[in-house]
C-alpha positions in Angstrom: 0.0 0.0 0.0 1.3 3.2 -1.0 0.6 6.9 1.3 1.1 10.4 -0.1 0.3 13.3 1.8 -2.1 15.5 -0.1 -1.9 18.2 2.5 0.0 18.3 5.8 -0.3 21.9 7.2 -0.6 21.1 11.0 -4.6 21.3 10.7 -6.3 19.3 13.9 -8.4 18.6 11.2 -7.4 14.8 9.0 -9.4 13.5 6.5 -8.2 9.5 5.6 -9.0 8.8 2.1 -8.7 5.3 0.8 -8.7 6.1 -3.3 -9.7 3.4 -5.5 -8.0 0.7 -7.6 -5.3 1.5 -10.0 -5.3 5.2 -8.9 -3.0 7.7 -7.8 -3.2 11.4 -6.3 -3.7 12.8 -10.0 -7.6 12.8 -10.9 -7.9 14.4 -7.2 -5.1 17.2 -8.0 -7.5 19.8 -8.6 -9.3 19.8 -5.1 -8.6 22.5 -2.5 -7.0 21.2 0.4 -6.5 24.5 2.7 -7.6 24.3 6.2 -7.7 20.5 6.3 -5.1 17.7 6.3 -5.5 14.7 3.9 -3.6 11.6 3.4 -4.2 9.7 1.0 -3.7 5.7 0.6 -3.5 4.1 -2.9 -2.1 0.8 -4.7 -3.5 -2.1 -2.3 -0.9 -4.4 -4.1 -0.7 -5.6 -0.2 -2.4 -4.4 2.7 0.4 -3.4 4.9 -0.1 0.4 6.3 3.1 2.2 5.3 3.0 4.1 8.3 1.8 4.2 11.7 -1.6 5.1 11.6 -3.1 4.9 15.3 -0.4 6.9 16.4 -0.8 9.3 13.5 -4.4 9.8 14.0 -3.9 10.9 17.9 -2.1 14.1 16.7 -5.4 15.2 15.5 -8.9 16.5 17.4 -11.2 15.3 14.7 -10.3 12.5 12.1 -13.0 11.6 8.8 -12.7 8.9 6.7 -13.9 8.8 3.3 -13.1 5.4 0.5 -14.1 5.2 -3.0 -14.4 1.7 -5.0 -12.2 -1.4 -4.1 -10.8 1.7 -1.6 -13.7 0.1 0.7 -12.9 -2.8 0.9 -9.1 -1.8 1.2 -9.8 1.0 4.3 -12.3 -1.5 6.4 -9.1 -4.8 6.2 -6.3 -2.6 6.7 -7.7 -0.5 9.6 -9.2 -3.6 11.2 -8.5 -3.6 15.0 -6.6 -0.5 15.0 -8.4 2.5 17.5 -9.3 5.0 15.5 -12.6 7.2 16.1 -13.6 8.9 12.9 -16.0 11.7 13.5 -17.2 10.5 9.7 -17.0 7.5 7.5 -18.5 7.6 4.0 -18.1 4.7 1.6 -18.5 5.7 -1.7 -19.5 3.4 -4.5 -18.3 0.2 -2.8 -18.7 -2.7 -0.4 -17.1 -4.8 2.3 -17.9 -8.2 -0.4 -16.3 -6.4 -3.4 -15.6 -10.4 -5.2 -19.6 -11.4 -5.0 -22.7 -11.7 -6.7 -25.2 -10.7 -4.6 -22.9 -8.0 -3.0 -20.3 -6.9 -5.5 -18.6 -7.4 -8.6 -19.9 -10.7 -10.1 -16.5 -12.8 -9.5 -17.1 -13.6 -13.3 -16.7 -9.9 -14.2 -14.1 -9.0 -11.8 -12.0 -12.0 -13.5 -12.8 -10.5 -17.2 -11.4 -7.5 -16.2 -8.1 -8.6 -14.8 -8.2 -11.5 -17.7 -8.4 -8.7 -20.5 -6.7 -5.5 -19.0 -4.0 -3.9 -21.2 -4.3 -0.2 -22.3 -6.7 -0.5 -24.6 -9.5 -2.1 -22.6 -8.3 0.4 -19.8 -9.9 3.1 -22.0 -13.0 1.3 -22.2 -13.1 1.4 -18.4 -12.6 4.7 -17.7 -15.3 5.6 -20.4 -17.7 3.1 -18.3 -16.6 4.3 -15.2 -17.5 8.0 -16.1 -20.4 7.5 -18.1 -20.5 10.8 -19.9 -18.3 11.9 -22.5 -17.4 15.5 -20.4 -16.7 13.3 -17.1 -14.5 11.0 -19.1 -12.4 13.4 -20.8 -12.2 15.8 -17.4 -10.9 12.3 -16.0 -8.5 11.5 -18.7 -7.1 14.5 -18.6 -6.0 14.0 -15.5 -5.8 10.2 -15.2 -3.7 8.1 -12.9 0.3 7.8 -14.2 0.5 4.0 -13.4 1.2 2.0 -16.3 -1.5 -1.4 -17.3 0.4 -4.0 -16.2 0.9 -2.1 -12.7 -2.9 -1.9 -12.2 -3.1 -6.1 -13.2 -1.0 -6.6 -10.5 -2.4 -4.6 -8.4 -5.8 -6.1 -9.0 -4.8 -10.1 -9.0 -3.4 -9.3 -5.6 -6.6 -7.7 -4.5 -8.3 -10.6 -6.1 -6.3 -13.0 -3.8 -6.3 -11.6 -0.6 -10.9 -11.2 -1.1 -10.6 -14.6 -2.0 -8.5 -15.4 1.2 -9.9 -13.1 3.6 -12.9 -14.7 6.2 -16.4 -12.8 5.9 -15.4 -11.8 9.7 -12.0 -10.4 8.7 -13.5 -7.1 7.1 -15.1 -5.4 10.4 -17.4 -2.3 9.1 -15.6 1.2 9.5 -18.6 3.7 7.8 -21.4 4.7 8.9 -23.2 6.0 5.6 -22.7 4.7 2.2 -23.4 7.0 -1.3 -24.5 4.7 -4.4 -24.3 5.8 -8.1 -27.5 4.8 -9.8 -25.1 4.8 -12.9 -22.2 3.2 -11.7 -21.6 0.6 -14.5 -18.7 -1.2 -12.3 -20.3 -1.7 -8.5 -23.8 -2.2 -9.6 -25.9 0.0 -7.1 -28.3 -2.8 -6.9 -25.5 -4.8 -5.2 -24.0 -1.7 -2.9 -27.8 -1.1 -1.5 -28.1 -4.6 -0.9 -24.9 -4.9 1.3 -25.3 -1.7 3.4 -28.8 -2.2 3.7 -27.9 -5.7 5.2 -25.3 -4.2 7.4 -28.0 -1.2 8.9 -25.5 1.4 7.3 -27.5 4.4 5.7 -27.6 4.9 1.8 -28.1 7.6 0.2 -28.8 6.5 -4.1 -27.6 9.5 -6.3 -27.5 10.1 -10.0 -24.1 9.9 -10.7 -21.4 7.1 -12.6 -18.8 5.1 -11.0 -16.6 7.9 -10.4 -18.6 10.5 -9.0 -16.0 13.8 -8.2 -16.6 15.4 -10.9 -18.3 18.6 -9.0 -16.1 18.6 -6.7 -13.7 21.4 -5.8 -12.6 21.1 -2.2 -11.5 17.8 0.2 -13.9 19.0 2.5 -16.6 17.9 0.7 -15.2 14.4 0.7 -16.3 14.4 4.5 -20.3 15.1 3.4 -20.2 13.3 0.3 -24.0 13.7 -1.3 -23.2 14.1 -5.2 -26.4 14.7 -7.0 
């Protein structure tokens, strides 16, 4: 697992964002980070935390956390056990059961894409994960700088440790979830179904897969409601 500090200005203010897979800090490099601290964790190649986290967290009054995608899945194993008290936790667009059919990615799917990646088909995502050809091309123009057969990697080993990992193993972190109706790679269908399950509040908005878009400032991260 890979950290970057997006802003570290001494703020008693941290927001934890878990990004998704085969990202980097680069479609986020536009938001406004003043007056809040963000670290950012990326590339869940393993799940070992690349720094100290619990005592990290005590240098701050209020912590959030906020995770996009596989980024779910991803903040809930690695911070399992670990005391942390998040004034917020939003999961965005994922679940806890990202390999599964009822509450995921059908593993059948999830194996086509790792089967066929390369970068031609990773264009195909990206227009799937942004729906609309102005998302898409605000996206590429900013798109992760991690090469295809990085992002394979990345996801076989993601692959493996879901497929290792007990049910048990993945204790809930969040305590709302947002769901795109048009997210064409976690099928809202299956996210409502998981946090419903789980008693977690959902809130179903309009937007794709990758729903920053509108953003323009980290804080808004921490109330996540896209329309």
């Amino acid at each position: 697992m890979m950290a970057q500090w997006i802003n570290w200005s001494g703020s008693a203010e941290l927001l934890i964002f878990f990004n998704g897979w085969g990202m980097d800090a680069r479609p986020f490099s536009r938001l406004d980070s003043s007056r809040l601290d963000v670290l950012m964790f990326y590339d869940y190649s393993n799940l070992e935390m690349p720094c100290d986290i619990t005592a990290l967290t005590k240098e701050y009054s209020t912590c959030h956390l906020a995770a996009w995608s596989l980024g779910v899945w991803a903040a809930a194993s690695a911070l399992s056990g670990k005391p942390i008290q998040f004034a917020s936790a939003v999961a965005i667009n994922g679940t806890l059961r990202p390999i599964d059919a009822e509450h995921g990615i059908a593993p059948e799917i999830f194996q086509g894409t790792l089967d066929s990646w390369n970068a031609v088909t990773r264009k195909k995502f990206y227009r799937r994960m942004c729906v609309s050809l102005e998302t898409t091309a605000a996206f590429r123009a900013l798109e992760p700088k991690r090469d295809a057969e990085s992002q394979q990697q990345e996801l076989a080993a993601i692959q493996q440790a879901v497929l290792r990992q007990s049910p048990l193993a993945c204790r809930n972190l969040f305590d709302r979830a947002v769901i795109g109706r048009e997210d064409r790679i976690f099928p809202a269908a299956a996210q409502e179904k998981f946090w419903t399950a789980a008693v977690v509040p959902c809130k179903i908005t309009a937007a794709p897969h990758y729903p920053f878009s509108g953003l323009r400032h980290w804080k808004e991260l921490i109330d996540f409601e896209q329309n």
